[in-house]
N, C-alpha and C positions, 0 to 999 in steps of 0.2 A: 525322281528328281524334280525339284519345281524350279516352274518357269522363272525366267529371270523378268524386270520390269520391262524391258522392252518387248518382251514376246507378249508380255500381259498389254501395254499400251497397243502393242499391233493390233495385237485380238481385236481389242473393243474401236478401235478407230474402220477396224474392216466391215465388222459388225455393225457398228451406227451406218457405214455408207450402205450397208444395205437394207434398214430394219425400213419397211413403208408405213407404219403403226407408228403414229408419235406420240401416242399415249406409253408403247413399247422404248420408245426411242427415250422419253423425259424419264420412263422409273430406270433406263439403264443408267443415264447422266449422273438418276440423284445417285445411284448408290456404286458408281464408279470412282474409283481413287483419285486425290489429288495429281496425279502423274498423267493421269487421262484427261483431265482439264487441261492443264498444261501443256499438252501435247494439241491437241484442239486449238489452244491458244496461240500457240506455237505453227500449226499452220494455218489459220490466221493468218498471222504475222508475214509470213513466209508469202503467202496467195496476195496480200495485199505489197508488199514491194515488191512483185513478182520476181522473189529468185528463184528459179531453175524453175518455174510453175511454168506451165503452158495451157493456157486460159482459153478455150472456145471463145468465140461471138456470142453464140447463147448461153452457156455459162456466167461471163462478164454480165450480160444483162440483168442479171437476176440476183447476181452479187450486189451491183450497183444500187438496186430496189433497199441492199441490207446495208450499205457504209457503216451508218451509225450506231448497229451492235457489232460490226466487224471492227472500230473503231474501237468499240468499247471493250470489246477480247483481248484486242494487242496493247492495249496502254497499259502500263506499270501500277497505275495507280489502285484502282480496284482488287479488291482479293480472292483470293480462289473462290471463296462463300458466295458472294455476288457474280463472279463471272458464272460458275454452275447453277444460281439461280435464274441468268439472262439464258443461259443455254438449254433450261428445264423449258422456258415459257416457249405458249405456239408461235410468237412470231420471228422465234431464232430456226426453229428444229423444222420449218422447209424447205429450207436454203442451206443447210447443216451436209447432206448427202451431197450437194452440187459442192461444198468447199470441200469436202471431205475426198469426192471424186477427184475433179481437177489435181488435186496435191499428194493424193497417194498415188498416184500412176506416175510421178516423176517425183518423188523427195521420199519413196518409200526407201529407198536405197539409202537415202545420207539420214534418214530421219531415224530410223534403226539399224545402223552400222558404227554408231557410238556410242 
């Protein structure tokens, strides 16, 4: 039986929050599906108008350091091409396990339950 897309997006969003190799972490990105972007972008989104997220002190710190690619995730305007090349480069994929943390311990439930 094959996975359906949500079990494939869970995978890899569990797996990037834990991979500490960011050479590891950018060849998963490049060669991860468009629904896995999406999904990253998605919480983003989600982490930056904080619904249902719940944000440490020091989590928030280190987010704050990224605005402006977290910024550049949740806008409509850029395409999946460009957001997965901003999420390839090092200075997205240190802060990537802190957004990835924060937002799957509380929106793992609504994020793959639809």
């Amino acid at each position: 039986m094959a996975a359906s897309k949500k079990e494939i997006n869970e995978a890899y969003l569990k797996f990037l929050k834990c991979v500490k190799n960011e050479e590891t972490r950018g060849e998963v990105i490049r060669t991860a599906p468009d629904s896995v972007i999406k999904s990253i972008c998605n919480v983003a989104y989600n982490t930056q108008r904080n619904h249902r997220v719940k944000i440490k002190p020091k989590q928030l710190k280190v987010l704050k350091k990224h605005l402006n690619e977290i910024n550049y995730l949740t806008s409509r305007k850029p395409s999946i091409k460009s957001k997965r090349k901003l999420l390839q480069t090092g200075g997205v994929l240190p802060f990537l396990p802190v957004l990835l943390g924060s937002a799957l311990a509380t929106l793992g439930a609504h994020l793959f339950s639809r």
